[in-house]
C-alpha positions as CSV (number, residue, x, y, z in Angstrom):
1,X,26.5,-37.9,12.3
2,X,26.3,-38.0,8.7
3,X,23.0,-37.4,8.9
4,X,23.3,-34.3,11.3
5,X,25.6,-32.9,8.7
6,X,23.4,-33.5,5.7
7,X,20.4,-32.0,8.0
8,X,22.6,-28.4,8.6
9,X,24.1,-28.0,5.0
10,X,20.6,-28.5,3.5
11,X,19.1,-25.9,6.2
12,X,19.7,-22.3,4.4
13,X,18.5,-19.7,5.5
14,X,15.0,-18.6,4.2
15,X,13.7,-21.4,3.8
16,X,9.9,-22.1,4.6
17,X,8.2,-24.3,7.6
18,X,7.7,-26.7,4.4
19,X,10.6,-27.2,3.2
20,X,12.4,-27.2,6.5
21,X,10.1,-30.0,7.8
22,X,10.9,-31.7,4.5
23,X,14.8,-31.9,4.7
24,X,14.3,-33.1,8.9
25,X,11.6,-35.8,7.1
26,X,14.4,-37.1,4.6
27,X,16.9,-37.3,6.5
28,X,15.5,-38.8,9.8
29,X,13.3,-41.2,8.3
30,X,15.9,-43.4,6.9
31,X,17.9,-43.7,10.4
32,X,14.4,-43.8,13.0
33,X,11.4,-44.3,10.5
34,X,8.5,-41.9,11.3
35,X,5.0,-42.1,9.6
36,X,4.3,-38.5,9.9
37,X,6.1,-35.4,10.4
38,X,5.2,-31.8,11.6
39,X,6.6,-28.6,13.0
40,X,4.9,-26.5,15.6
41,X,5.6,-22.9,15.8
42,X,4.5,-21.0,18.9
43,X,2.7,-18.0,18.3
44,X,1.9,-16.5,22.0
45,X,0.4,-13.2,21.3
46,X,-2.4,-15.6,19.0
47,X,-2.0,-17.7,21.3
48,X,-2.1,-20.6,19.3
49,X,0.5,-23.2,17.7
50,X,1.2,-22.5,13.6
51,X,1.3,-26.2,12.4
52,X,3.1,-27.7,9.1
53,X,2.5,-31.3,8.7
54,X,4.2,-33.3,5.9
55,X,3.5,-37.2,5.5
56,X,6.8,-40.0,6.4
57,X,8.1,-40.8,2.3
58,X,9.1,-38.1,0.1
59,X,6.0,-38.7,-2.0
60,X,3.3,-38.6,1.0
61,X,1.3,-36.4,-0.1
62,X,1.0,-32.2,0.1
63,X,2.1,-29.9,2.7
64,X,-0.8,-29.5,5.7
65,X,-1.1,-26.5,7.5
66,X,-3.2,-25.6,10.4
67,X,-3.6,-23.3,13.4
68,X,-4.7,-25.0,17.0
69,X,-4.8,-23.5,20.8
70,X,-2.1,-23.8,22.9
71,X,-3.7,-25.8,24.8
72,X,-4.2,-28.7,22.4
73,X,-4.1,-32.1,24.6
74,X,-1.5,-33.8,21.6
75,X,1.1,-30.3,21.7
76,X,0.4,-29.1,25.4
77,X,2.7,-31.4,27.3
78,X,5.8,-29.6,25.7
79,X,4.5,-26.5,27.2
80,X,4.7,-28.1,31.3
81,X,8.8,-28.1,31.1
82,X,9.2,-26.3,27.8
83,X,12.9,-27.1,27.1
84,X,12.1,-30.9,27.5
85,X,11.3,-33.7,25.1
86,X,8.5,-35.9,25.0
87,X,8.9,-39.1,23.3
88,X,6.7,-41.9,22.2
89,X,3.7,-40.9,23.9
90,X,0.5,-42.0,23.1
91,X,-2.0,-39.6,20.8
92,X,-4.7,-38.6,22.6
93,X,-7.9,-39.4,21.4
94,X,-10.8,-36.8,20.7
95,X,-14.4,-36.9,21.6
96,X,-16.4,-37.0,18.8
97,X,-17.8,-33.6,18.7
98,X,-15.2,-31.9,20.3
99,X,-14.8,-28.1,19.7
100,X,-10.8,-28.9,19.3
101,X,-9.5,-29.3,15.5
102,X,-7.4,-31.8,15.2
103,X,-3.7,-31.7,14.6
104,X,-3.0,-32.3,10.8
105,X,-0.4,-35.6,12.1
106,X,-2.7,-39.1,12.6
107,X,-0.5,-41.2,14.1
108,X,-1.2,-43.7,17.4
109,X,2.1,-42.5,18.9
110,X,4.4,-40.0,18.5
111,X,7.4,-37.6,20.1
112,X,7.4,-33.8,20.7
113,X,11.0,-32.4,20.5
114,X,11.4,-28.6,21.9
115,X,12.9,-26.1,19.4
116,X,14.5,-23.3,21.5
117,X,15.6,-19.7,20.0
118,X,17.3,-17.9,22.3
119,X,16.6,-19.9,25.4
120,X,13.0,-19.4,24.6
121,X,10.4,-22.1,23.5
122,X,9.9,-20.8,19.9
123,X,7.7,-24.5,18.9
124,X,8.2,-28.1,18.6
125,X,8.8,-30.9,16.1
126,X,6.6,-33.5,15.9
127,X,7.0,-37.3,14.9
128,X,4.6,-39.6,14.4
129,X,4.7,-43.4,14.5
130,X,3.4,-46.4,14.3
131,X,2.4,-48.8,17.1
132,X,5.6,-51.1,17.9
133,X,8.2,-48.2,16.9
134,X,10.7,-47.5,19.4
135,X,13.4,-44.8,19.9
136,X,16.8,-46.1,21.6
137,X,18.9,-43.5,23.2
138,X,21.1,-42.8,20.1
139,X,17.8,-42.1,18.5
140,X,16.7,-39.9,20.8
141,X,20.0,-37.7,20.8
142,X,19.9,-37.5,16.4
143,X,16.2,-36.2,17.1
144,X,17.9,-33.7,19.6
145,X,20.2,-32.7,17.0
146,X,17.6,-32.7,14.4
147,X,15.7,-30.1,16.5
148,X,18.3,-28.2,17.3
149,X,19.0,-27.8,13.4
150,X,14.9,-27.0,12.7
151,X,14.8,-24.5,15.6
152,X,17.8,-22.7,14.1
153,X,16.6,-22.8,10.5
154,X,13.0,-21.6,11.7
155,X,14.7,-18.7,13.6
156,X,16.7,-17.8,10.3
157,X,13.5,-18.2,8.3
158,X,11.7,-15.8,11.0
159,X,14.6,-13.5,10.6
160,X,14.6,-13.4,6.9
161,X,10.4,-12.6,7.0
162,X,11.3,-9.9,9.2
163,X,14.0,-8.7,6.8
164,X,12.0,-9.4,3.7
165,X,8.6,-7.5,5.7
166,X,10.9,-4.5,6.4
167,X,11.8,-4.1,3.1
168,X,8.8,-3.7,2.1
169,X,7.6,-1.7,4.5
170,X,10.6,0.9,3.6
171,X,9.8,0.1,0.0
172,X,6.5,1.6,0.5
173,X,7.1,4.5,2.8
174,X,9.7,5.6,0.4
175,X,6.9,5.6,-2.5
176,X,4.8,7.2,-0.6
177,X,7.5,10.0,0.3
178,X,8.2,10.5,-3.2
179,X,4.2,10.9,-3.7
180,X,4.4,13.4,-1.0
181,X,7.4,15.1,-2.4
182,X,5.9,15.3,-5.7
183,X,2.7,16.6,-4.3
184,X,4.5,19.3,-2.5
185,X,6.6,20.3,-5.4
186,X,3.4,20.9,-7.8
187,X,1.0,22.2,-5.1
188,X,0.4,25.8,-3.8
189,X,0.7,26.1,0.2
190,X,-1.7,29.1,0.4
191,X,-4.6,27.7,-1.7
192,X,-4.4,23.7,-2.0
193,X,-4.6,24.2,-5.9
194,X,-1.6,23.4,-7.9
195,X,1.0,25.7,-8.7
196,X,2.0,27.4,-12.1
197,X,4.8,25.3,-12.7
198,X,2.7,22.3,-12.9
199,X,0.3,24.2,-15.0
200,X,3.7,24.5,-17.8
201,X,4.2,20.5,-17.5
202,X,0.4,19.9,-17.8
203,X,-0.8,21.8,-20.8
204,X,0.9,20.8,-23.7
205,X,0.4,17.2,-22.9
206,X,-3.5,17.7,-22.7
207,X,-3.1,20.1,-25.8
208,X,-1.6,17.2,-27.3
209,X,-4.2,14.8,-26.1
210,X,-6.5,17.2,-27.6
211,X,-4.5,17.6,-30.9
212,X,-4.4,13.7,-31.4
213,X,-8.1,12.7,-30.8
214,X,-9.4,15.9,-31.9
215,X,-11.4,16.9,-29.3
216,X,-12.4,20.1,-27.1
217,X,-9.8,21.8,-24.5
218,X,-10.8,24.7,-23.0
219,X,-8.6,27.3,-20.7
220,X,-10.0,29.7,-18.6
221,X,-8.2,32.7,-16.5
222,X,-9.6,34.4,-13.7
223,X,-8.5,37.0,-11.5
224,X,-10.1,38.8,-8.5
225,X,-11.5,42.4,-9.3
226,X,-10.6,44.8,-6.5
227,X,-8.2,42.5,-4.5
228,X,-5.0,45.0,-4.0
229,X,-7.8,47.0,-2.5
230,X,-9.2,44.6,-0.6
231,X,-5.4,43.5,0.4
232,X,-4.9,47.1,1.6
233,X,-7.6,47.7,3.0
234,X,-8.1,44.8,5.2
235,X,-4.5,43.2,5.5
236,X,-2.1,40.7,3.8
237,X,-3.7,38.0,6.6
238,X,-7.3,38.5,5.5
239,X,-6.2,38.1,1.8
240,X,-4.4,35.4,2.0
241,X,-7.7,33.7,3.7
242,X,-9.6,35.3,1.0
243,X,-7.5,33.3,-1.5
244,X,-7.9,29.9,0.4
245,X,-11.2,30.4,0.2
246,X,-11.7,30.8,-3.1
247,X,-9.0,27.4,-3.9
248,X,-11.4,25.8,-1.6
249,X,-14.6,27.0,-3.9
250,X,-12.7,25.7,-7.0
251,X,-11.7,22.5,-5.8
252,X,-14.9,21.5,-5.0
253,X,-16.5,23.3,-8.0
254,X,-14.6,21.9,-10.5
255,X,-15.1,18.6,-11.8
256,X,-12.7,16.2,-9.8
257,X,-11.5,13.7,-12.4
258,X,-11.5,15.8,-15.3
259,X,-10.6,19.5,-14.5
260,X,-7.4,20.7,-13.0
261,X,-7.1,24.1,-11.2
262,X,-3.9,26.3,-10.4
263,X,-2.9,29.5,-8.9
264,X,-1.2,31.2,-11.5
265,X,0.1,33.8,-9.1
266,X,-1.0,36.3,-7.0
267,X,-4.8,36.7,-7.3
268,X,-4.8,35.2,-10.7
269,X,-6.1,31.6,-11.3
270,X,-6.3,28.9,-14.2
271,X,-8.3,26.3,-14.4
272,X,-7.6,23.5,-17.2
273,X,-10.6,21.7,-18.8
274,X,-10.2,18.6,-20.6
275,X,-13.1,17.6,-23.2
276,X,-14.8,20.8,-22.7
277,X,-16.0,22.9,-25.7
278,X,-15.9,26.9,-25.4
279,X,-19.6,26.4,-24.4
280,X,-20.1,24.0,-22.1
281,X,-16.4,25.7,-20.0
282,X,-18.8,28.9,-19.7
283,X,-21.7,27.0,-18.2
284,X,-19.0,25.7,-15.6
285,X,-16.8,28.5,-15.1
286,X,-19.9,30.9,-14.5
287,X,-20.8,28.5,-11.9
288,X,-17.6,28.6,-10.2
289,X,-18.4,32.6,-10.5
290,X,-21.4,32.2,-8.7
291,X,-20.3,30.3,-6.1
292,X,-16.7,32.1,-5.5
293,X,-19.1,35.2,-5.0
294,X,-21.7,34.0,-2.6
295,X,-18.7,32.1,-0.2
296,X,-17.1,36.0,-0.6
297,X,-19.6,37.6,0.2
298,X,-18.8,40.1,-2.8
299,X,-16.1,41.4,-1.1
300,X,-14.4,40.9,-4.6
301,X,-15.2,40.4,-8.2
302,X,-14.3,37.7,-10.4
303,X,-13.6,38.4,-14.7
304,X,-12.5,35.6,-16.7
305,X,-11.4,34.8,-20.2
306,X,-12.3,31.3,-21.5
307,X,-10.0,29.8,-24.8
308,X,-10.9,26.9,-26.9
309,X,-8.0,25.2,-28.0
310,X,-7.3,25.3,-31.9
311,X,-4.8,22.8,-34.0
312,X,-1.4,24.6,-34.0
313,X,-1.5,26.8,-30.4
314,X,1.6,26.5,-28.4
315,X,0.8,26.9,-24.7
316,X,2.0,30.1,-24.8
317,X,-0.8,30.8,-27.6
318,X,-3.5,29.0,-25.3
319,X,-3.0,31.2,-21.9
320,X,-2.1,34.4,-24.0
321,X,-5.7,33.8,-25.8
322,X,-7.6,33.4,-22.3
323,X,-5.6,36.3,-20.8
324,X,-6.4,38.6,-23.7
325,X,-10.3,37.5,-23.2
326,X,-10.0,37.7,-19.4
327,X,-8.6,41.6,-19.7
328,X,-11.3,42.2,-22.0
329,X,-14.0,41.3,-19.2
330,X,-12.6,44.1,-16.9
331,X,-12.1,46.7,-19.3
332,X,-16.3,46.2,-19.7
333,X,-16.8,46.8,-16.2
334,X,-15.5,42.9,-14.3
335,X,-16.8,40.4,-12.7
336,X,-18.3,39.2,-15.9
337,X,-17.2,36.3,-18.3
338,X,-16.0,37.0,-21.5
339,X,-16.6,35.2,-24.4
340,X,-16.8,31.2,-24.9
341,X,-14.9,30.0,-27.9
342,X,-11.1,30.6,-28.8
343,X,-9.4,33.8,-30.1
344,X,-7.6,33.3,-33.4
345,X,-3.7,33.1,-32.9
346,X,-1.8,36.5,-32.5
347,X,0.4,37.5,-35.4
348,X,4.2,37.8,-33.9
């Protein structure tokens, strides 16, 4: 009884099939001997038993896990009259050859006790011994108990997995809603692209980036010549798909993991280039030009202004510079690009 009582105070909750099998192993061994120990857990939708094994002393050696079919001859017989215990039975032998692993518990003999959760078979415990052993009845009933206490602790282990897996499982559904909510709260619905308030919280930190390495930024504005007409002429519907269209042509213009492209409002658009002299944003920006015309059809024109960023602009400097050049293309007829390279700072 002593022992039973040692067995369910050492039994937390959470522990592993390892550790459970080890407290069973110290305790039992003393009282009945044992040469090998090992907990069975049923898995039916594998269907296949999750085995532990652990040697008899303290000291025997590491944990042994392994995974065998239900029907393995040494573990079946607890399945006939599942509620029932088996006890001192011989091992069965296998065939050399045999496609069946062997259990990780060598003994000649040994005793399957059911562990039942719920009035279901949820494994067995498994003691090995040596030829000669014997189990009286008293010994039988502390195995009882001894199962009873496994089966309970494997349930609460179960239980805390579950816990523990759910957690996580929230854990991650929550990131991944705060992804989403981020995403939404920076992105444009009509075009894809993102929006102008994450263009504020972008640019000084690349202008910054740009500042501190001293290398190229370049900012270029577009608009779309002749949209209001286009917008009254043909309907709100067909511009707003005209404006999809073209966030569609820029996202898959623009280069992916270095550029970043946002509707500034309206028809107007920025696009954000990283390590990009006043030059080379031309070559890409009259690309995008190219290709926002041809998917148009030239239903619409495009002008834009392209700023290279200088030591000292604010952000308000930098989009101010590329508007100034962008206004310049229309007033010299539109859909043109006007010049690479960055406008000194305006004069307050």
């Amino acid at each position: 009884m002593q022992a039973a009582a040692a067995i369910a105070r050492s039994l937390t909750a959470g522990l592993k099939p390892g550790e459970i099998l080890g407290v069973i192993r110290d305790q039992c061994r003393p009282i009945i001997g044992g040469d090998c120990w090992a907990l069975a857990r049923l898995d039916r939708e594998g269907q296949a038993w999750e085995v532990t094994a652990v040697g008899g002393q303290s000291d025997g050696g590491p944990e042994v896990r392994g995974r065998v079919p239900l029907d393995h001859p040494l573990l079946a017989p607890i399945l006939e009259v599942p509620g029932t215990p088996v006890f001192v039975r011989r091992s069965p032998r296998l065939e050399a050859g045999s496609r069946v692993p062997p259990l990780p518990v060598a003994a000649p003999l040994h005793s399957l006790l059911p562990l039942m959760a719920g009035g279901h078979l949820a494994g067995a415990l498994v003691l090995g011994h040596s030829t000669g052993d014997s189990l009286d009845r008293s010994d039988r009933d502390f195995l009882r108990l001894a199962a009873d206490q496994a089966a309970l602790a494997l349930e609460n282990a179960h239980l805390c997995e579950q816990v523990r897996a759910s957690r996580a499982r929230l854990a991650s559904r929550q990131v991944a809603l705060e992804h989403q909510l981020k995403r939404l709260t920076v992105t444009d619905d009509l075009t894809g692209l993102h929006n102008q308030r994450d263009l504020f919280e972008q640019l000084p930190r690349e202008m910054e980036r740009a500042r501190r390495a001293g290398s190229a930024c370049s900012l270029c504005l577009f608009d779309l010549d002749g949209f209001k007409e286009y917008n009254d002429t043909h309907g709100h519907l067909a511009g707003d798909r005209l404006l999809r269209t073209v966030g569609a042509v820029v996202s898959r213009t623009i280069r992916a993991k270095t550029d970043r492209a946002f509707r500034y409002g309206g028809d107007e658009f920025v696009l954000l280039l990283p390590h990009t002299s006043g030059a080379e944003a031309q070559v890409l920006v009259d690309r995008l030009r190219q290709a926002v015309s041809q998917a148009l059809a030239g239903a619409v024109g495009f002008s834009a202004g392209i700023a290279e960023y200088s030591p000292g602009m604010e952000s308000r400097d930098f989009i101010e510079a590329a508007d100034r050049l962008m206004y310049r293309a229309k007033r010299r007829g539109g859909n043109r690009l006007e010049p690479e390279g960055a406008l000194p700072r305006r004069s307050d």
